[in-house]
KEKE-3310 file (N, C-alpha, C; in steps of 0.2 Angstrom, whole numbers, plus 5000, padded with zeros to 4 digits):
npx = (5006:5003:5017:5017:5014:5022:5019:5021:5039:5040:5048:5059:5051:5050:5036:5022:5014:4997:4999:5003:4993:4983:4987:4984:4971:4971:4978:4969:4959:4963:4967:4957:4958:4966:4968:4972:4985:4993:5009:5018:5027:5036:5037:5029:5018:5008:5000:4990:4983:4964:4954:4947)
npy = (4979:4975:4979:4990:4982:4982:4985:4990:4997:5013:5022:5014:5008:5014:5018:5027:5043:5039:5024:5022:5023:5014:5003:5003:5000:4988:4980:4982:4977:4964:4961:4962:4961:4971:4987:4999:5012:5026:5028:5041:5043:5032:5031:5024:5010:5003:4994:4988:4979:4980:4982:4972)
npz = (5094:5076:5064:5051:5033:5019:5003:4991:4986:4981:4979:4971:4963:4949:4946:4939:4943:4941:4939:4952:4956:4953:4955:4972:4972:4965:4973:4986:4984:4983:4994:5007:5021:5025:5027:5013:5009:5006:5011:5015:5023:5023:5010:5001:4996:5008:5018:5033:5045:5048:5062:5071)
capx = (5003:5007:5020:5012:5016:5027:5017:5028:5042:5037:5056:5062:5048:5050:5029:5021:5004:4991:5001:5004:4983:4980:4992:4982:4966:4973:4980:4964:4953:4966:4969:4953:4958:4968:4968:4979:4985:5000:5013:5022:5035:5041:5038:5027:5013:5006:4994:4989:4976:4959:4953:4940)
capy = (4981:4975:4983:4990:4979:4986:4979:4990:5003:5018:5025:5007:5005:5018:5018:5036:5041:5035:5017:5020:5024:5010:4997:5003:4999:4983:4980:4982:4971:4957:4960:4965:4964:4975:4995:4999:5016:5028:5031:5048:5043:5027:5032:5015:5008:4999:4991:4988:4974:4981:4981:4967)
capz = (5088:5072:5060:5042:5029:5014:4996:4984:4988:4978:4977:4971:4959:4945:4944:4939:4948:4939:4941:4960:4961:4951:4960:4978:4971:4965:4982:4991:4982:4982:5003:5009:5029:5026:5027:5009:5010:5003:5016:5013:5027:5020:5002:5000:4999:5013:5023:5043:5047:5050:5065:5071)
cpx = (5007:5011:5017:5015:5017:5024:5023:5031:5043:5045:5059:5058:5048:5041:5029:5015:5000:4992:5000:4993:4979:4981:4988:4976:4964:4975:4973:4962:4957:4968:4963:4950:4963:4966:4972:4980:4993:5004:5018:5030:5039:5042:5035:5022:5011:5001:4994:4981:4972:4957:4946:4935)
cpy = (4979:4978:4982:4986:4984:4981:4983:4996:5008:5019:5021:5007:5007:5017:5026:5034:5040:5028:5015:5019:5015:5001:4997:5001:4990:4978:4978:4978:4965:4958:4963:4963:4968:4983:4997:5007:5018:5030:5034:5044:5038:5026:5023:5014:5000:4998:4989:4984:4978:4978:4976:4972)
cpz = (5082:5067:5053:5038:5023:5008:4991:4986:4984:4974:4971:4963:4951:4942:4944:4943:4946:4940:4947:4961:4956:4955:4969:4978:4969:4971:4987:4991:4983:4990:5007:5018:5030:5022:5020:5009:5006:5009:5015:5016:5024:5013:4999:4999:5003:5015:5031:5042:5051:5055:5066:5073)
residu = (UNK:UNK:UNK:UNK:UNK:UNK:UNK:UNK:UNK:UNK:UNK:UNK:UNK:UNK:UNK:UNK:UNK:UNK:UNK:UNK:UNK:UNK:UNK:UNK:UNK:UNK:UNK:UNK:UNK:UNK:UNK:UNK:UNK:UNK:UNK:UNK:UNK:UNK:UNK:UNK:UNK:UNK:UNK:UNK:UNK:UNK:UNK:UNK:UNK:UNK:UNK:UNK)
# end
């Protein structure tokens, strides 16, 4: 299985949350075989290639 991919490291980034929700949204539409999601544990936003 492939490992999630890391688009922006949340800790790293000094974004607030209106930025981070707007950054995922943006995220999506520009990667759309990927899954975009927030991941608590690595503090990041990520993604994981949609399954066929």
């Amino acid at each position: 299985m492939e490992q999630d991919k890391i688009f922006i490291d949340i800790r790293t980034s000094g974004l607030t949350v209106a930025q981070v929700m707007r950054e995922i949204e943006k995220i999506r539409a520009e990667n759309p075989g990927y899954e975009i999601f927030l991941d608590g544990d690595a503090h990041a936003i990520a993604g994981r290639r949609k399954a066929p």
